[in-house]
N, CA and C atoms as a LAMMPS dump frame, in Angstrom:
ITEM: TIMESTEP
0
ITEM: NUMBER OF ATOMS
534
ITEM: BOX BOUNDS ff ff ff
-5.0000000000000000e+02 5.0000000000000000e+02
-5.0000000000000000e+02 5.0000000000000000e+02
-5.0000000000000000e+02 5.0000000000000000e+02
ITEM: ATOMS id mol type element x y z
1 1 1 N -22.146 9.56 17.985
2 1 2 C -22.509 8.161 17.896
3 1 3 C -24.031 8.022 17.791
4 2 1 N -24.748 8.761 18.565
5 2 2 C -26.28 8.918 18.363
6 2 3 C -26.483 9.067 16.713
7 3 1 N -25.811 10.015 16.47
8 3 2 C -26.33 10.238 14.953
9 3 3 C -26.298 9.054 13.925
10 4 1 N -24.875 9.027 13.926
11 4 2 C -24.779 7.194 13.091
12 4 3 C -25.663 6.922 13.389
13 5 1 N -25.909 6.098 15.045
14 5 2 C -26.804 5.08 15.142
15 5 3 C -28.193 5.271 14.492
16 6 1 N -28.325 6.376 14.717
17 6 2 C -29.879 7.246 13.714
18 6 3 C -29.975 6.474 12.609
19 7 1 N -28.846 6.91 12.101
20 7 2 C -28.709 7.044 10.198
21 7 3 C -28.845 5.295 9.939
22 8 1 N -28.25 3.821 11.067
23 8 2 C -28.226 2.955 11.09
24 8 3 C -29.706 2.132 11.032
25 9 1 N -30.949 3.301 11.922
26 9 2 C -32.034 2.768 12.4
27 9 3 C -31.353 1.626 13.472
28 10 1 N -30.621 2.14 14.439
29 10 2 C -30.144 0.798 15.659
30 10 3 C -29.988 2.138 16.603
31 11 1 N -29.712 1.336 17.381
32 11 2 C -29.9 2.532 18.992
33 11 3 C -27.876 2.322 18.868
34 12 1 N -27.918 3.637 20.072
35 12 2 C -26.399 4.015 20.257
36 12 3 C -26.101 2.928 21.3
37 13 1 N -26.854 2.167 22.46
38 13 2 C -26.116 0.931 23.256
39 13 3 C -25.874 -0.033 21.725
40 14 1 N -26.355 -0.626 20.974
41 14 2 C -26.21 -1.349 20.162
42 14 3 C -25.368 -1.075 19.236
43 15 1 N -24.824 0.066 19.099
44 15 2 C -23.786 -0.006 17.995
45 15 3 C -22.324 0.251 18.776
46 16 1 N -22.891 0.688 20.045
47 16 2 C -21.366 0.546 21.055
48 16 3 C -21.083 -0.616 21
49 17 1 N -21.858 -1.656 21.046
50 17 2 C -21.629 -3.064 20.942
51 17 3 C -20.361 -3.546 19.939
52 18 1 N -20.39 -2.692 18.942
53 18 2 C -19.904 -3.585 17.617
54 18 3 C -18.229 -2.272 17.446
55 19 1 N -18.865 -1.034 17.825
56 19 2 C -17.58 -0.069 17.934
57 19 3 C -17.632 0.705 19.393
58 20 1 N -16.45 1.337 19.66
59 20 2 C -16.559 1.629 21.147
60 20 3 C -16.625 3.342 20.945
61 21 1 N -16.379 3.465 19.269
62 21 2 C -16.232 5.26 19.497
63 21 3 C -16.425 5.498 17.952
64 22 1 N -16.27 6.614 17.761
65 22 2 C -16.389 7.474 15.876
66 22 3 C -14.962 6.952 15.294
67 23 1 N -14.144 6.789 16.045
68 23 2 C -12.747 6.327 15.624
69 23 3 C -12.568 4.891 15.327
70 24 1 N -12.925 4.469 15.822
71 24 2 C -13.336 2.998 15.389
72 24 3 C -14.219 2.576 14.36
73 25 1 N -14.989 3.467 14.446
74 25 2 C -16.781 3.118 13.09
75 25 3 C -15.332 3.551 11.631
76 26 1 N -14.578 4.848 12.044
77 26 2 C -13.987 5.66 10.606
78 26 3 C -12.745 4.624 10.602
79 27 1 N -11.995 3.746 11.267
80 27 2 C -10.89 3.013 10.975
81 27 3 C -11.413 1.601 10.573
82 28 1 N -12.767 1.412 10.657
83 28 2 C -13.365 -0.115 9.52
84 28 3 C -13.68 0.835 8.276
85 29 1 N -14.012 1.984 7.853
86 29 2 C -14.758 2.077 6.704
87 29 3 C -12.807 2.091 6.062
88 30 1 N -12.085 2.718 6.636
89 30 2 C -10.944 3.286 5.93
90 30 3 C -9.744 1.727 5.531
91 31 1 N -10.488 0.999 6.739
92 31 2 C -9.622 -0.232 6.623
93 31 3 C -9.994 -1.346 4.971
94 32 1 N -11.532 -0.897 4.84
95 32 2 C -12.306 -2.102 3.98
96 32 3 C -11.764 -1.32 2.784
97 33 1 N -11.61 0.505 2.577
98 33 2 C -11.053 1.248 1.482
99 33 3 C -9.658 0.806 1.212
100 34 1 N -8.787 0.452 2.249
101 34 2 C -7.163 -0.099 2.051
102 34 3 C -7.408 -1.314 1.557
103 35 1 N -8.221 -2.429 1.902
104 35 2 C -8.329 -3.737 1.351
105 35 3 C -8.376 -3.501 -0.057
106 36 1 N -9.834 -2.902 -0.197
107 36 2 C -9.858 -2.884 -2.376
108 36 3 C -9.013 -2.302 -2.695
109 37 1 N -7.963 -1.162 -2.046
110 37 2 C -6.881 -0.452 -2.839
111 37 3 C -5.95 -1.432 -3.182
112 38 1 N -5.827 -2.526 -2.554
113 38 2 C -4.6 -3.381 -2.258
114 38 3 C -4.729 -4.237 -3.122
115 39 1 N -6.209 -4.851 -3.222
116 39 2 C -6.95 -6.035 -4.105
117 39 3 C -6.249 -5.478 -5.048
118 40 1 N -6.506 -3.963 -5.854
119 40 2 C -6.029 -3.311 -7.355
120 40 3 C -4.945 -3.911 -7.238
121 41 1 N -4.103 -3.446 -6.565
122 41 2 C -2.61 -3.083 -6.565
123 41 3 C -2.028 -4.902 -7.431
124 42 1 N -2.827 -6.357 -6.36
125 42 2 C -2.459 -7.456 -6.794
126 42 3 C -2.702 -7.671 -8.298
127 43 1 N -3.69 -6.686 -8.296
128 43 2 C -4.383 -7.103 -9.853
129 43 3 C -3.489 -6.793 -10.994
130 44 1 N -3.091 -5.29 -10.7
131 44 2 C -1.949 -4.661 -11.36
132 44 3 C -0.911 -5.538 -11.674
133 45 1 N -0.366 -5.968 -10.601
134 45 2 C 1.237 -6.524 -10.448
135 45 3 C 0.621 -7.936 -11.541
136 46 1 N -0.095 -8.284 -11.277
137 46 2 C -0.262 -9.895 -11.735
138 46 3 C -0.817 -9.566 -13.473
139 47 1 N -1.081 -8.33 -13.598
140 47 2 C -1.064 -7.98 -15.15
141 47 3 C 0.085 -7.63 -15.994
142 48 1 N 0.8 -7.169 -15.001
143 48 2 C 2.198 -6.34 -15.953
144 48 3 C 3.146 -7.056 -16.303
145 49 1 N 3.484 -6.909 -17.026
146 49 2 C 5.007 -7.361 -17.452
147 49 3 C 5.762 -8.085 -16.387
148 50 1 N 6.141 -9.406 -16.673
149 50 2 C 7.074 -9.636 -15.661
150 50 3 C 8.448 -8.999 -15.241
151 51 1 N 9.142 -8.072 -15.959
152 51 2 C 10.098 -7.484 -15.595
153 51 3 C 10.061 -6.687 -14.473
154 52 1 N 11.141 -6.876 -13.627
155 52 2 C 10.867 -6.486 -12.427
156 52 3 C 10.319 -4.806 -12.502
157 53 1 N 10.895 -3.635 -12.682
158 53 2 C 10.512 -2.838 -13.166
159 53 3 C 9.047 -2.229 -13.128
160 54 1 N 8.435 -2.993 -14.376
161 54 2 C 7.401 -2.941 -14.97
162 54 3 C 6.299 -3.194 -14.123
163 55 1 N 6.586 -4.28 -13.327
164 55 2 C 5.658 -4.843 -11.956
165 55 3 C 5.746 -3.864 -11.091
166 56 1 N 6.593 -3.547 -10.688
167 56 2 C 6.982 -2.368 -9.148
168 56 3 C 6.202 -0.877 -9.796
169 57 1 N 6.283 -0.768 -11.263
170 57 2 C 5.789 0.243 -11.549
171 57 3 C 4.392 0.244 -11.67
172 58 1 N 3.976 -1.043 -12.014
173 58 2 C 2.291 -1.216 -12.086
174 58 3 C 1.882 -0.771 -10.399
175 59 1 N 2.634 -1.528 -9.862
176 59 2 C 2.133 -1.38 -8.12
177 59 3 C 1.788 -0.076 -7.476
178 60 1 N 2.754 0.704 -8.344
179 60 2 C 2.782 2.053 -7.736
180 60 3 C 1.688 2.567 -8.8
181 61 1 N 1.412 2.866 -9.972
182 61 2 C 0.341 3.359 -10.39
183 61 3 C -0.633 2.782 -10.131
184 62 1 N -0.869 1.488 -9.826
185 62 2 C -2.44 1.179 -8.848
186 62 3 C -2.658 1.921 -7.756
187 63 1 N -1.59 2.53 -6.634
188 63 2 C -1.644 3.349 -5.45
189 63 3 C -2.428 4.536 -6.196
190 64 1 N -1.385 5.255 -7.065
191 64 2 C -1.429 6.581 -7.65
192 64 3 C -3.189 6.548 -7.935
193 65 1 N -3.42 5.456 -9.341
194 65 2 C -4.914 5.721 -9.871
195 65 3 C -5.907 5.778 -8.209
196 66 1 N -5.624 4.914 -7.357
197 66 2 C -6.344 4.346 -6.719
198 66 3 C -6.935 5.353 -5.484
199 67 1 N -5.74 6.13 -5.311
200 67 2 C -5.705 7.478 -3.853
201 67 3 C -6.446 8.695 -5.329
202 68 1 N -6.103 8.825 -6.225
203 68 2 C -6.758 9.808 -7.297
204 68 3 C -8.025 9.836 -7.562
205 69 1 N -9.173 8.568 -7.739
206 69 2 C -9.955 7.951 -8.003
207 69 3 C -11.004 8.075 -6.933
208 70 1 N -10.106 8.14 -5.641
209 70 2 C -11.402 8.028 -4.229
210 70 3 C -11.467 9.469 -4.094
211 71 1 N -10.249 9.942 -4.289
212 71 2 C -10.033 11.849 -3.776
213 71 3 C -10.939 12.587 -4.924
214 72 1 N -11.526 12.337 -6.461
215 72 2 C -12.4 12.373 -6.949
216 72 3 C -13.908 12.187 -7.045
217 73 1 N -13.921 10.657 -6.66
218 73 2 C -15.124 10.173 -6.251
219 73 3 C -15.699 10.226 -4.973
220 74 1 N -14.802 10.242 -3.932
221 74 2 C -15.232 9.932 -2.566
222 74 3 C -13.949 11.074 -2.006
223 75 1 N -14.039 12.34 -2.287
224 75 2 C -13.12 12.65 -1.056
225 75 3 C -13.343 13.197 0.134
226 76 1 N -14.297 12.788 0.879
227 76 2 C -14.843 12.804 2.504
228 76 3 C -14.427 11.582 2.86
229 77 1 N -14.118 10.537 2.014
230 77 2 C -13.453 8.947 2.796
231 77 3 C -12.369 9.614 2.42
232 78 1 N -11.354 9.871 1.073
233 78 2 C -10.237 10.448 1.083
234 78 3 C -9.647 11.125 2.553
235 79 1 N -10.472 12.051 2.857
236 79 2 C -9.979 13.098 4.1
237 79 3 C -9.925 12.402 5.208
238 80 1 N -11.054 11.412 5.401
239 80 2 C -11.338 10.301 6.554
240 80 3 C -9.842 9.53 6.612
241 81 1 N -9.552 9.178 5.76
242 81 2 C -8.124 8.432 5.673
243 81 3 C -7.377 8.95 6.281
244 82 1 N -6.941 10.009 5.811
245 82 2 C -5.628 10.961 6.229
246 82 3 C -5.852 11.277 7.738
247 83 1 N -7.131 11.283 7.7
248 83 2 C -7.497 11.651 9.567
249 83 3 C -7.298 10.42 10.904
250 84 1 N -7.648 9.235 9.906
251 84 2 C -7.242 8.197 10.886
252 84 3 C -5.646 7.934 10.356
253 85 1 N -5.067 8 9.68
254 85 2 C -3.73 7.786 9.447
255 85 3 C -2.682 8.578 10.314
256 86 1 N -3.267 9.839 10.796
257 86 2 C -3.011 10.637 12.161
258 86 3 C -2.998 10.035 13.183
259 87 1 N -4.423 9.604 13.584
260 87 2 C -4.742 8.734 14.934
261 87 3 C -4.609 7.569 15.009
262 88 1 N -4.272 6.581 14.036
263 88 2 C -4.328 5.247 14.552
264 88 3 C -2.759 5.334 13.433
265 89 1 N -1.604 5.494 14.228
266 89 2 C -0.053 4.929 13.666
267 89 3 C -0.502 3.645 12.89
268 90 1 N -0.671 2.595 13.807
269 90 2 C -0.62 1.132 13.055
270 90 3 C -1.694 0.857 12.178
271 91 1 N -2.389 1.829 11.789
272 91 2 C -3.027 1.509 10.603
273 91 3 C -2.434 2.075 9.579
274 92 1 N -1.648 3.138 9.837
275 92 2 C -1.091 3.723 8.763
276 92 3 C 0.194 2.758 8.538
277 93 1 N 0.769 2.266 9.394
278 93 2 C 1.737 1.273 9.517
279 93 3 C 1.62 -0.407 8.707
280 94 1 N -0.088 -0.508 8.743
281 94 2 C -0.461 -2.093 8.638
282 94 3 C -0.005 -1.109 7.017
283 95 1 N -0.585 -0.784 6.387
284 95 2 C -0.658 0.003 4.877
285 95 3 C 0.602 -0.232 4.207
286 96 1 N 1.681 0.366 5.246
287 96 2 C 2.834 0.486 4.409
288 96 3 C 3.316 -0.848 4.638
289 97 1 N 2.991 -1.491 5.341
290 97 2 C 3.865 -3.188 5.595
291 97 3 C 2.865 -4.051 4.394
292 98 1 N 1.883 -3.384 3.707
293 98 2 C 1.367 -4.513 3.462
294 98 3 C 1.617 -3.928 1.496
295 99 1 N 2.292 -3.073 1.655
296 99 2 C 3.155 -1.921 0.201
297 99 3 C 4.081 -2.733 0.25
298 100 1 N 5.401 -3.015 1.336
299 100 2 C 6.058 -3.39 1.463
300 100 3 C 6.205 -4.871 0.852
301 101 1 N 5.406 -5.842 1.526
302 101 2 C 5.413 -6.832 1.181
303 101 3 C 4.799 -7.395 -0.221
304 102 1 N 3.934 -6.412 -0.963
305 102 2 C 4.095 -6.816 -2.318
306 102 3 C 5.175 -6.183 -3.141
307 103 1 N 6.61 -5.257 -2.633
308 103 2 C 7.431 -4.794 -3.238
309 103 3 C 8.528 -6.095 -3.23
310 104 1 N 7.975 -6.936 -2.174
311 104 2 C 9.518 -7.823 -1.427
312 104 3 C 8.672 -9.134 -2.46
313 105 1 N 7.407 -9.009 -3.053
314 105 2 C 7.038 -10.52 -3.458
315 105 3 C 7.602 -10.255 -5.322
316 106 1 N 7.703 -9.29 -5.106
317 106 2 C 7.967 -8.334 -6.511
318 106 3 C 9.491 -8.854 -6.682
319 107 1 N 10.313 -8.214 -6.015
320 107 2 C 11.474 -8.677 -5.772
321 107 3 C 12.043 -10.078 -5.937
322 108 1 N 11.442 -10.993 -5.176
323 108 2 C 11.945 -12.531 -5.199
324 108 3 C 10.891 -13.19 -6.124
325 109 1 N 10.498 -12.686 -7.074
326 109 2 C 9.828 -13.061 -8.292
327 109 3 C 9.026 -14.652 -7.953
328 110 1 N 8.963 -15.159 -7.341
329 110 2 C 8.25 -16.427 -7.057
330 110 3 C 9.531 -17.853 -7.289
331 111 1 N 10.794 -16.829 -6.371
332 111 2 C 12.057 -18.068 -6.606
333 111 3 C 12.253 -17.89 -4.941
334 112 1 N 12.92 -19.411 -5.011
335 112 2 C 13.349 -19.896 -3.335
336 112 3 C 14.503 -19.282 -3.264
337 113 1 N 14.757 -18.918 -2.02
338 113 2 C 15.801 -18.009 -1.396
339 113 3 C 15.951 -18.638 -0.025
340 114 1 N 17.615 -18.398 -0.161
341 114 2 C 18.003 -18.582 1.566
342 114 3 C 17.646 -17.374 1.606
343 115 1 N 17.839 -17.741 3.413
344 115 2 C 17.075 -16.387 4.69
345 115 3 C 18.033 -15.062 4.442
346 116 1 N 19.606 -15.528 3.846
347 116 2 C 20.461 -13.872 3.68
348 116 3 C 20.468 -13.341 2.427
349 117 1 N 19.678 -13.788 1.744
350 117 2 C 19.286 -13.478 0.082
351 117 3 C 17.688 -12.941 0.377
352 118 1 N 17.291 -13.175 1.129
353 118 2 C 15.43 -12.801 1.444
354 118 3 C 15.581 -11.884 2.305
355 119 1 N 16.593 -11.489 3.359
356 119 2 C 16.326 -10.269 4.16
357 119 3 C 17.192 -9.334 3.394
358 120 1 N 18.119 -9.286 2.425
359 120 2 C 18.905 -8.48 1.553
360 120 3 C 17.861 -7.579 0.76
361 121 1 N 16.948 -8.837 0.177
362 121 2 C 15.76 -8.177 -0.818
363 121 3 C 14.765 -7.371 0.273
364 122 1 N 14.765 -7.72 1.365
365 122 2 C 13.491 -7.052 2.453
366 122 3 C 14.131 -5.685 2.176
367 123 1 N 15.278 -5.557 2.7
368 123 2 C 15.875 -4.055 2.635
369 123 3 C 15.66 -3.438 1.588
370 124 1 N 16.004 -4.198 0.724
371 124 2 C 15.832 -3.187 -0.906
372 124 3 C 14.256 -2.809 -1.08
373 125 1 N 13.567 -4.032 -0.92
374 125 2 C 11.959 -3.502 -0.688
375 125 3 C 11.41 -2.282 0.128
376 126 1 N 12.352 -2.444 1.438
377 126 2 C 11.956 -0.996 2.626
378 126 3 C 12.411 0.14 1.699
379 127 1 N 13.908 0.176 0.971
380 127 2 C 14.67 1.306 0.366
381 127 3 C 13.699 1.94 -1.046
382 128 1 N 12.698 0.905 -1.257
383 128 2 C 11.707 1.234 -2.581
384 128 3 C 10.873 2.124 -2.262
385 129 1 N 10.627 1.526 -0.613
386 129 2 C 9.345 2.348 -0.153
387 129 3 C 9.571 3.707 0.314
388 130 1 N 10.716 3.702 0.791
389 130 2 C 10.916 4.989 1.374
390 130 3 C 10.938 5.69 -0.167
391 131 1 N 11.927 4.911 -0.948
392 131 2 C 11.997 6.296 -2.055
393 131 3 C 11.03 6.651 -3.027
394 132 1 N 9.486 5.878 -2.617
395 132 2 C 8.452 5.911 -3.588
396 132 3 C 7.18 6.272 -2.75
397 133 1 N 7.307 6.662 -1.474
398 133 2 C 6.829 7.148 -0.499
399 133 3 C 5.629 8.481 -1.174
400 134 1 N 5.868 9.309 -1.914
401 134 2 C 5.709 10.298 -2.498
402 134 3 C 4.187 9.933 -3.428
403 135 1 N 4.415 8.594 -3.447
404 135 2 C 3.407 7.842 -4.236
405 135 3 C 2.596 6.925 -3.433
406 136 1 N 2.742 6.516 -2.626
407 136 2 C 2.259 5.824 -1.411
408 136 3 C 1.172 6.804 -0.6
409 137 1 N 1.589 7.827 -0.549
410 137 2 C 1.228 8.537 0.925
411 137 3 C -0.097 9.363 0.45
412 138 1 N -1.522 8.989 1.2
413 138 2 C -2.127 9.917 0.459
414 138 3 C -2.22 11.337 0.913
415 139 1 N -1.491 11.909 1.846
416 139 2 C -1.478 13.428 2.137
417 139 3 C -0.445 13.893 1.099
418 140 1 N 0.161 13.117 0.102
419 140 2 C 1.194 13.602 -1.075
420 140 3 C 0.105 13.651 -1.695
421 141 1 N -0.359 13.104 -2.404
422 141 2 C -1.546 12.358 -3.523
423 141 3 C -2.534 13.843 -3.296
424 142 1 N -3.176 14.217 -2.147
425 142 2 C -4.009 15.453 -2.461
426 142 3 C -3.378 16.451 -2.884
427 143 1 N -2.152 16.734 -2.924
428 143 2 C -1.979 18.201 -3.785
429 143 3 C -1.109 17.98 -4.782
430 144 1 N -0.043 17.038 -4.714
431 144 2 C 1.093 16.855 -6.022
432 144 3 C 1.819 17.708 -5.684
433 145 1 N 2.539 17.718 -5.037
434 145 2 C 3.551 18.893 -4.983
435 145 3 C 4.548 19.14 -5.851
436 146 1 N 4.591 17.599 -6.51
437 146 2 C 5.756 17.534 -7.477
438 146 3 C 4.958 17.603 -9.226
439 147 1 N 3.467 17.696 -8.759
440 147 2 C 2.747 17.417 -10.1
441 147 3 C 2.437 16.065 -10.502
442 148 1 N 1.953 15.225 -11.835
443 148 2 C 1.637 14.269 -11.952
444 148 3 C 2.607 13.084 -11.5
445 149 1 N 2.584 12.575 -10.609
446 149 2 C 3.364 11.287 -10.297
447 149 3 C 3.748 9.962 -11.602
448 150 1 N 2.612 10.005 -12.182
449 150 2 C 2.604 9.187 -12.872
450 150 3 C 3.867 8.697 -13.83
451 151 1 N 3.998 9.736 -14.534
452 151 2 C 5.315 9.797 -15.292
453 151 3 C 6.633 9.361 -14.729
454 152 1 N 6.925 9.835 -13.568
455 152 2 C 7.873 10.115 -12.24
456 152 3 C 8.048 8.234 -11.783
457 153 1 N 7.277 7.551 -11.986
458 153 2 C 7.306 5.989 -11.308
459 153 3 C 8.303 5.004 -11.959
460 154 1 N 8.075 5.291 -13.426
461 154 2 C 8.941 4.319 -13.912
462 154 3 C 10.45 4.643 -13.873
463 155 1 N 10.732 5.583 -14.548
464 155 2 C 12.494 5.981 -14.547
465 155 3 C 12.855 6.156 -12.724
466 156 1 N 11.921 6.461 -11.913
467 156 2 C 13.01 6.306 -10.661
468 156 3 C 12.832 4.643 -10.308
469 157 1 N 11.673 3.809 -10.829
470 157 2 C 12.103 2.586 -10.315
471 157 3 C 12.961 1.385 -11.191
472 158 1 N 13.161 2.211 -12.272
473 158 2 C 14.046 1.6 -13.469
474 158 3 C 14.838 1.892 -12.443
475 159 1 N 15.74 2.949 -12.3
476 159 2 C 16.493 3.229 -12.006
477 159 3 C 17.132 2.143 -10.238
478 160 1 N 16.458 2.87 -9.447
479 160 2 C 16.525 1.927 -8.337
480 160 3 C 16.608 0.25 -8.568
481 161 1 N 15.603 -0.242 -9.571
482 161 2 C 15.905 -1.379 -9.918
483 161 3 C 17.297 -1.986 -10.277
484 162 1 N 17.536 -1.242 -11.285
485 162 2 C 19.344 -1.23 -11.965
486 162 3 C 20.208 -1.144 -10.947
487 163 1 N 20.026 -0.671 -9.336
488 163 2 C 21.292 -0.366 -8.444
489 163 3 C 20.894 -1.631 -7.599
490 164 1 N 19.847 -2.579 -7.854
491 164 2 C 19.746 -3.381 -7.221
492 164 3 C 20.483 -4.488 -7.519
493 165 1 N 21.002 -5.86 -6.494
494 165 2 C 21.811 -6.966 -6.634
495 165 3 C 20.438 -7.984 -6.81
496 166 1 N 19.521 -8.358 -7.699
497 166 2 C 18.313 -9.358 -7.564
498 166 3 C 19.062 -10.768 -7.775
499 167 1 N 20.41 -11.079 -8.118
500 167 2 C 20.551 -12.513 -8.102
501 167 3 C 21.212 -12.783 -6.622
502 168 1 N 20.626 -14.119 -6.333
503 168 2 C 21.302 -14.455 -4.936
504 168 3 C 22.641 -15.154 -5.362
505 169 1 N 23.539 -14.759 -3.885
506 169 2 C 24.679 -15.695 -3.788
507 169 3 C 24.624 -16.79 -3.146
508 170 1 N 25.361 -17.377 -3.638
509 170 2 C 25.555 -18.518 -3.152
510 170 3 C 24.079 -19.949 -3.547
511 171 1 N 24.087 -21.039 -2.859
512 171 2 C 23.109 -22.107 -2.834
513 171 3 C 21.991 -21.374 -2.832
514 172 1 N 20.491 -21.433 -3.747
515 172 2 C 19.136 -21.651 -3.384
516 172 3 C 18.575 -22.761 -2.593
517 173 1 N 18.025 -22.065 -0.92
518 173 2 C 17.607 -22.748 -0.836
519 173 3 C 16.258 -23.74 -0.911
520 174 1 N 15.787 -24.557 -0.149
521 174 2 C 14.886 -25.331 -1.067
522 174 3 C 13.536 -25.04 -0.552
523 175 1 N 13.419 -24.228 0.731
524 175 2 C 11.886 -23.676 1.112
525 175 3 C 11.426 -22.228 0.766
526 176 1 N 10.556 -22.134 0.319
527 176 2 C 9.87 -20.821 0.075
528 176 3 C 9.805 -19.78 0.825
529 177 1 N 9.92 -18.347 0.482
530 177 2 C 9.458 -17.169 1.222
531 177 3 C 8.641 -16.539 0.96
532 178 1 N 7.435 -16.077 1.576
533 178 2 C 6.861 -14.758 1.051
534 178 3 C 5.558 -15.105 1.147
């Protein structure tokens, strides 16, 4: 903490002030890196194709370019990631809930849904994530185990898409989700 504070020109009582440890200073830099990854990700989705598909697949190659891009340019924040994604669960947790919830806004395309048509799609959203996980995760992303992901995004989320039920039964109702 001395050292930061060095590198800050502020003393170490004064930057205890604002963080209480090195784990804290490395879970804001890694948190402000998840924000712009995420910013992409909206940017993506809100460019692509409206077919469901096509969107879920943009989402996931914004992850892909996005964990590729820092592990190139920046991979000492890359490694920093993976290190607090160890130590702090719920940050690695806020990440995937916040994957999640642009898979579930993906899903109910910007239509009103009753509450058993919106938690039907939540599931299918969790079932995306788990099975696209591979693409999500950046301790996958540093080595490829499977090789370029890229290719790999669309035909499994075509696919998953196609086993999905996206029309609701029954009445729409008349308040919004999401």
């Amino acid at each position: 903490m001395h050292d930061i504070a060095a590198a800050c020109r502020m003393s170490a009582a004064n930057l205890y002030r604002y963080y209480p440890g090195k784990l804290a200073i490395a879970s804001a830099v890694v948190s402000a890196a998840q924000r712009a990854l995420l910013g992409e990700c909206d940017a993506a989705i809100a460019a692509a194709n409206p077919a469901t598909a096509d969107r879920l697949t943009a989402l996931f190659h914004a992850v892909i370019d996005g964990h590729r891009r820092q592990l190139k340019q920046a991979p000492l924040l890359f490694d920093l990631g993976i290190k607090v994604a160890r130590e702090e669960p719920a940050m690695r947790r806020h990440f995937l809930d916040e994957i999640e919830s642009r898979i579930l806004r993906v899903l109910i395309g910007g239509r009103d849904c009753l509450p058993s048509f919106f938690n039907r799609l939540r599931t299918d959203a969790q079932l995306i994530l788990v099975g696209c996980a591979p693409f999500v995760l950046p301790w996958m992303m540093s080595n490829e185990p499977f090789g370029d992901p890229r290719p790999r995004v669309e035909p499994l989320l075509s696919a998953l898409v196609a086993g999905l039920d996206l029309e609701p039964h029954g009445k729409v109702a008349e308040s919004r989700f999401g």
